[in-house]
C-alpha positions as CSV (number, residue, x, y, z in Angstrom):
1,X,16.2,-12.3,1.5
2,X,13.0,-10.1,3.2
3,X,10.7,-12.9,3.6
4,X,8.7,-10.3,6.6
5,X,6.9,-7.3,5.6
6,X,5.5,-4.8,8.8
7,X,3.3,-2.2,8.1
8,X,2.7,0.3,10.7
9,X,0.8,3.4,9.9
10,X,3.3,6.1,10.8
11,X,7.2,6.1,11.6
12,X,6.9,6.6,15.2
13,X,5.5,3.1,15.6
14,X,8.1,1.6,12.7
15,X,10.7,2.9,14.9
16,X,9.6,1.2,18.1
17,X,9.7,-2.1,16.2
18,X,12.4,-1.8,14.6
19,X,14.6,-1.2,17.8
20,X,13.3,-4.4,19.1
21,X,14.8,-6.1,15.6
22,X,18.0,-7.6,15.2
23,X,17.1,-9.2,11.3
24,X,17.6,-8.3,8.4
25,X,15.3,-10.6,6.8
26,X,12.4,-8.1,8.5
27,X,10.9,-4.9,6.5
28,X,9.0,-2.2,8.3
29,X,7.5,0.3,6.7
30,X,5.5,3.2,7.5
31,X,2.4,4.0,4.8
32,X,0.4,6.1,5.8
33,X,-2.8,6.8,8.4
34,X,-6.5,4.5,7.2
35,X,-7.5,1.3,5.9
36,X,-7.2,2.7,2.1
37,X,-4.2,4.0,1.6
38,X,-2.6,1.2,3.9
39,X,-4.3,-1.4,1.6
40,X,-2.9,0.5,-1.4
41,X,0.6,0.9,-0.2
42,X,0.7,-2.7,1.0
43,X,-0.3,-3.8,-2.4
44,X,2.2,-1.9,-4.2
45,X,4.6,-3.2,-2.0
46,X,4.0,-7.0,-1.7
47,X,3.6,-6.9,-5.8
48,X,7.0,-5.1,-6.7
49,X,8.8,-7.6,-4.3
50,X,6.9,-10.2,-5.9
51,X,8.0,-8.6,-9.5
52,X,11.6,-8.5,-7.9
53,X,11.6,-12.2,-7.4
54,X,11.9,-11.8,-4.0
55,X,8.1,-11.9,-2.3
56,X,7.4,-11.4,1.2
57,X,6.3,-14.5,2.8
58,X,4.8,-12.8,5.8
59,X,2.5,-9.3,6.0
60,X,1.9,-8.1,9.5
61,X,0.1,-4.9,10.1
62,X,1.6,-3.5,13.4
63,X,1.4,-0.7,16.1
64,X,-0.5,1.5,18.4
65,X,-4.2,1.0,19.4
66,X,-7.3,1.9,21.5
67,X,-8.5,-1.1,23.8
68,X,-11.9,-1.7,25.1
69,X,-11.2,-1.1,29.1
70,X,-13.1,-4.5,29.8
71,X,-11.3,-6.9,27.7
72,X,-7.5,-5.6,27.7
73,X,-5.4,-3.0,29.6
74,X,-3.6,-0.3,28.5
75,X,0.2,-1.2,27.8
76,X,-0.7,-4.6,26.6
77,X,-0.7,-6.5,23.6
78,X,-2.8,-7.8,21.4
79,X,-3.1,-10.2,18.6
80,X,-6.1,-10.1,16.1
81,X,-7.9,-13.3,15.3
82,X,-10.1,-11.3,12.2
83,X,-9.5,-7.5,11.0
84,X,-12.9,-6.4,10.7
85,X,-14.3,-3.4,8.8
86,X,-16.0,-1.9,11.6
87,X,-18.3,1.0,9.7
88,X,-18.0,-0.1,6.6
89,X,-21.7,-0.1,5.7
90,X,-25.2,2.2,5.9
91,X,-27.1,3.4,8.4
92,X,-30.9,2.9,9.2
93,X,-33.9,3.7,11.1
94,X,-33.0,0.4,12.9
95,X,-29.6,1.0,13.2
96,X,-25.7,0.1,11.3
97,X,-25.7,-2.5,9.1
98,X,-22.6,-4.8,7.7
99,X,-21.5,-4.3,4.1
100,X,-21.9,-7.8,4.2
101,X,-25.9,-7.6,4.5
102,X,-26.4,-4.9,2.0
103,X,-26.1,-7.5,-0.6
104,X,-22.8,-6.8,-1.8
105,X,-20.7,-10.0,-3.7
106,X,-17.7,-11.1,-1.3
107,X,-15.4,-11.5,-4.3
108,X,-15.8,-7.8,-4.1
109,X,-15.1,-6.9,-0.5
110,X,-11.7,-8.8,-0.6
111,X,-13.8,-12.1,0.9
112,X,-15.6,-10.0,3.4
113,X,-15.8,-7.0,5.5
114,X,-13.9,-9.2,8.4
115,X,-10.7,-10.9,6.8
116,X,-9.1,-13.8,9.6
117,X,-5.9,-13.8,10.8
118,X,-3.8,-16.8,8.9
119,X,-4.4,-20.0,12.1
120,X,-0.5,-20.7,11.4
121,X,1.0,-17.5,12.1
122,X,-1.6,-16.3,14.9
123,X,-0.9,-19.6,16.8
124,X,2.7,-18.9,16.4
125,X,2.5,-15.2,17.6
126,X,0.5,-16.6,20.3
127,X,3.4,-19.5,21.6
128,X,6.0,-16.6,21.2
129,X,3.6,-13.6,23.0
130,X,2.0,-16.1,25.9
131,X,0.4,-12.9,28.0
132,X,-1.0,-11.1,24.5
133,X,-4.8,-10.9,24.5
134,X,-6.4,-12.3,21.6
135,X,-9.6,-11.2,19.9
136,X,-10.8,-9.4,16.7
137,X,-9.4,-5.9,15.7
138,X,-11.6,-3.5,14.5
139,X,-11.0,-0.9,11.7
140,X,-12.6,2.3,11.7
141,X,-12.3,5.5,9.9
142,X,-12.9,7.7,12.7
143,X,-11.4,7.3,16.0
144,X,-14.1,6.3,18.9
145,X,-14.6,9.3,21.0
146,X,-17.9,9.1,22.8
147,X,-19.3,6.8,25.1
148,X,-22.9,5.9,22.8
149,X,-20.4,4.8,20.0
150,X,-18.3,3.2,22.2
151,X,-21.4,1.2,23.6
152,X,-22.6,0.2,19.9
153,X,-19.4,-1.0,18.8
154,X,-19.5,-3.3,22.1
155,X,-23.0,-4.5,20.8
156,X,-21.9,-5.2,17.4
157,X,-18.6,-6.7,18.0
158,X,-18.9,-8.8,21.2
159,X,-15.5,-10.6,20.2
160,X,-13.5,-7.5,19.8
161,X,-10.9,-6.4,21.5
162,X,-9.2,-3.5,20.1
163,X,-9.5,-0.8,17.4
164,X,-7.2,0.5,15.1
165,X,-7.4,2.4,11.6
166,X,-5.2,0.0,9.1
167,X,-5.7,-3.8,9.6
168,X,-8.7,-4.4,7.3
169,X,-6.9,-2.4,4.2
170,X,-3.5,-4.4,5.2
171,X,-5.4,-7.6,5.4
172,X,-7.1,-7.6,2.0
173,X,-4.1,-6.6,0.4
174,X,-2.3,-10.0,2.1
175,X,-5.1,-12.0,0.8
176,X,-5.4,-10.8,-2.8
177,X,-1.3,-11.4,-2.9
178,X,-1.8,-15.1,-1.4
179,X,0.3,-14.0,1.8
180,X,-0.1,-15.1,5.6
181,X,-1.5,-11.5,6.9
182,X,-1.8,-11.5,11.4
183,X,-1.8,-7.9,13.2
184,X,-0.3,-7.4,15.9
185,X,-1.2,-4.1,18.6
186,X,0.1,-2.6,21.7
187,X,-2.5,-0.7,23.5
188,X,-2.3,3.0,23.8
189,X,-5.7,4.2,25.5
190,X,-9.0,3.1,26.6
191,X,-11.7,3.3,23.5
192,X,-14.3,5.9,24.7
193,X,-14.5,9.5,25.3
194,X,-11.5,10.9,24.0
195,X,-8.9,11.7,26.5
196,X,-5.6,13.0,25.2
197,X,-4.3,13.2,28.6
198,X,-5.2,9.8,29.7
199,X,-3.3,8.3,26.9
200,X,-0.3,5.9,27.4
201,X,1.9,6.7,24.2
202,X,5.0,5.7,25.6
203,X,4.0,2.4,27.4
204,X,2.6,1.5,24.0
205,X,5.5,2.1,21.7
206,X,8.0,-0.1,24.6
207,X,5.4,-2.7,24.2
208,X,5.6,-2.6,20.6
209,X,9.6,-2.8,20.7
210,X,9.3,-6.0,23.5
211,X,6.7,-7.6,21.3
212,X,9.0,-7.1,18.2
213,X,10.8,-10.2,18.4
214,X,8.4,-12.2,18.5
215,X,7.6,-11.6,14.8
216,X,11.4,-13.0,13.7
217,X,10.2,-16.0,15.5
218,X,7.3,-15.9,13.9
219,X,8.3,-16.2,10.5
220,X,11.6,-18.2,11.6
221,X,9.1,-21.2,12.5
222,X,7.0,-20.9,8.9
């Protein structure tokens, strides 16, 4: 029986966790780059097993990330207390606001633009990954490339900790199927101006494969 499903966004990262597996009862499977289509695959995904008889009783959206430089190094992992939909929103004269203050019924966002981590399985992840920084996950659409945007996300999101491009889409999908959703991230750059040369690929993915353990313990304990 599956009972864990891993999303990562493409196979590089699935790879990376999956050579830190020894368990069949894991599933990782690459879907695709953004919150949409990783909310769309994940759906399709948790329903057919659920349609099979054989539902997943664990949805983790893993891999790469960017971190913000004051709150957690390159190389190091991180577990996300809420995937939040970063620019989901408008813009004004005054400046970005939430989806959530635009008026918008929460039944209709999935329960919000920020979806928590499920308490059980984040404190569980955290017993089993003791060094891992902890702090909310921000999805974007775009990368963060400049040092303004960098700055307002900072200002907007004081609890945050990294950013990434799938968690939110994962997340809702986990909560309309009923499923314990976390996300887990290894750190890969510095958010900011965008430095292809400073990136730390590499240390990222061995992170991911040394954190992927963890996760079989994770759902071991459930």
């Amino acid at each position: 029986m599956t009972d864990l499903l891993v999303v990562t966004a493409v196979p590089t990262e699935a790879e990376a966790i999956q050579a830190g597996l020894d368990d069949s009862t894991v599933a990782v499977v690459p879907v695709g780059v953004g919150p949409a289509v990783a909310g769309a695959a994940t759906a399709r995904l948790l329903a057919f097993a659920e349609a099979a008889g054989r539902p997943y009783r664990v949805v983790v959206s893993a891999g790469v990330a960017g971190g913000f430089s004051d709150r957690v190094e390159v190389g190091k992992v991180v577990l996300g207390t809420r995937a939040v939909a970063a620019d989901l929103g408008a813009e004004s004269p005054d400046g970005f606001i939430p989806i959530d203050e635009l008026g918008m019924a929460p039944e209709l966002l999935g329960g919000g633009s920020a979806v928590p981590a499920d308490a059980g399985l984040l404190a569980t992840l955290r017993t089993a990954l003791p060094s891992a920084v902890v702090g909310e996950v921000l999805t974007v659409n775009t990368v963060t490339g400049t040092a303004a945007s960098t700055a307002a996300l900072r200002r907007r999101h004081p609890d945050a900790v990294a950013e990434a491009m799938e968690g939110y889409g994962v997340a809702v999908a986990a909560r309309h199927a009923g499923v314990p959703f976390a996300e887990l991230r290894t750190i890969s750059n510095p958010i900011g101006p965008r430095d292809r040369d400073a990136w730390r690929l590499h240390d990222a993915l061995a992170a991911l494969t040394t954190a992927a353990a963890a996760l079989t313990t994770a759902v071991a304990l459930r």
